[in-house]
N, C-alpha and C positions, 0 to 999 in steps of 0.2 A: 597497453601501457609499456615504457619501458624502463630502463634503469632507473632513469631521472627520479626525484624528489616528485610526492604525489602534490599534484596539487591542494591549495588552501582549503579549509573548508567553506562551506558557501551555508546560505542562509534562504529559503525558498519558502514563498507562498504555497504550503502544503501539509498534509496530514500523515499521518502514516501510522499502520497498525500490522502486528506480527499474528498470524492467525496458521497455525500448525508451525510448521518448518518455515513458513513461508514470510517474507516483508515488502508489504505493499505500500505504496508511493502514491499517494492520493492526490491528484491534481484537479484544480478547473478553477471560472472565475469566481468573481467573487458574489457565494449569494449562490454557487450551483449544486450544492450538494456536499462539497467534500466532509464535514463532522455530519451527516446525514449518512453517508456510506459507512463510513468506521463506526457508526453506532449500530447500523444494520449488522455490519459484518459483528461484531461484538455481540451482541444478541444471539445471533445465530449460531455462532459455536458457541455462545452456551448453554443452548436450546437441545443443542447436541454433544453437549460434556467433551467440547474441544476445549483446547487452550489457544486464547485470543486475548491478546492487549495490547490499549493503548500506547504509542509510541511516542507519540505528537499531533498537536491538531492546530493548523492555521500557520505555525512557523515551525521549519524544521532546520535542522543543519544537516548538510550532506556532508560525508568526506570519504577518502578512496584509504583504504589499508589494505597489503598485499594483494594489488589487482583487484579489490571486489569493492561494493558501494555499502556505504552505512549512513543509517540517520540515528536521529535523536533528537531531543526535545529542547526547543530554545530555555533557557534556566529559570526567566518566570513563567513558563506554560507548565512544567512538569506537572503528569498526573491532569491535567485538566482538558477540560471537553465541552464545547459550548452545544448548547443545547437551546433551539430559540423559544423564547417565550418563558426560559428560565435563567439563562447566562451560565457562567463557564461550572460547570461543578466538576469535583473529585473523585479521580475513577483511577482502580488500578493500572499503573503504567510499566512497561518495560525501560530502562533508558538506552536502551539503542539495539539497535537491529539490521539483519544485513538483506537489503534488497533485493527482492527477484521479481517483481513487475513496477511497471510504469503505469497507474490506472487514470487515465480521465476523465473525471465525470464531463461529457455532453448533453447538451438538449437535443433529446428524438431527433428533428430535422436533422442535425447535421450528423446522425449516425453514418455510420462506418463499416463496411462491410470488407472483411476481409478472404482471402482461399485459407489461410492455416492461420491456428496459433503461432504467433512470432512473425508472421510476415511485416509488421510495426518496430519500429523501435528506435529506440534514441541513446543517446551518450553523454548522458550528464556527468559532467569531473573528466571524461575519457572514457567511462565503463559502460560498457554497450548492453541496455536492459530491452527484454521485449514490451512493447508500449502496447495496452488495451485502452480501446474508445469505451466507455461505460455509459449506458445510458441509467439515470434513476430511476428504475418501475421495478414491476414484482419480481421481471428474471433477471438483474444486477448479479446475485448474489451466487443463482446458480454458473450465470457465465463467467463469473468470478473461478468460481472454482474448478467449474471445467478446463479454463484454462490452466491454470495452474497443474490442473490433472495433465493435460496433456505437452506441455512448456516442460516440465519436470516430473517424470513417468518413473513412478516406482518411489516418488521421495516425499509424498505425504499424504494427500486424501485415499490415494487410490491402495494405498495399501491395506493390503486383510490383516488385521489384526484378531479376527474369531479364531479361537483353539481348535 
């Protein structure tokens, strides 16, 4: 980025939820999982007395503040989370959060095989995120995190916090 005025905010077919330190950018089409993932991920850290919340699901706004990417929740989604077979119900939300991955949920075939964390990645608004293919099955959530363990080393899961 440079001096210039940041660009507008935008408005994206996406989910997004803040789970440690961390704000993840939930993508894919329509019907592939994305309020399926943020519900996993939300489970999970609370399975594990993490802090995780909802950010947004289905519409988000992105927009750039000092160099770095944030979302939040379009104004009638706030707090909600579609869940099928029951429709959108009320769940704690955060209203905004500052991104550090790009997640796609994929269908298996067209998984994605990468050499490192971050070798992916995109620039939405101009901010350069590292981009993860996500496939939906049982290990989502660990390769979730190991990523993040290793994209950002020393600033959330991987820290010891035992006395």
């Amino acid at each position: 980025m440079t001096g210039d005025a940041p660009p507008s905010p935008q408005t994206v077919h996406a989910g997004c939820v803040r789970w440690g330190p961390f704000g993840i950018l939930i993508r894919g089409a329509a019907g592939a999982g994305k309020s399926t993932l943020a519900r996993i991920i939300l489970h999970e850290a609370d399975c594990r007395g993490e802090y995780a919340r909802l950010v947004s699901d289905d519409r988000t706004i992105l927009s750039v503040s000092d160099g770095q990417l944030f979302a939040s929740p379009h104004p009638l989604l706030q707090g909600k989370l579609e869940v099928r077979g029951l429709g959108l119900i009320t769940v704690p939300f955060q209203p905004s959060a500052r991104l550090h991955l790009l997640a796609d949920v994929i269908d298996a075939k067209d998984g994605v095989r990468t050499a490192l964390p971050g070798d992916l990645s995109e620039c939405p608004l101009g901010v350069r995120l590292p981009l993860m293919k996500v496939v939906l099955d049982a290990g989502a959530i660990s390769a979730i995190r190991f990523g993040l363990n290793c994209l950002y080393p020393g600033q959330g899961f991987d820290v010891d916090t035992r006395d």
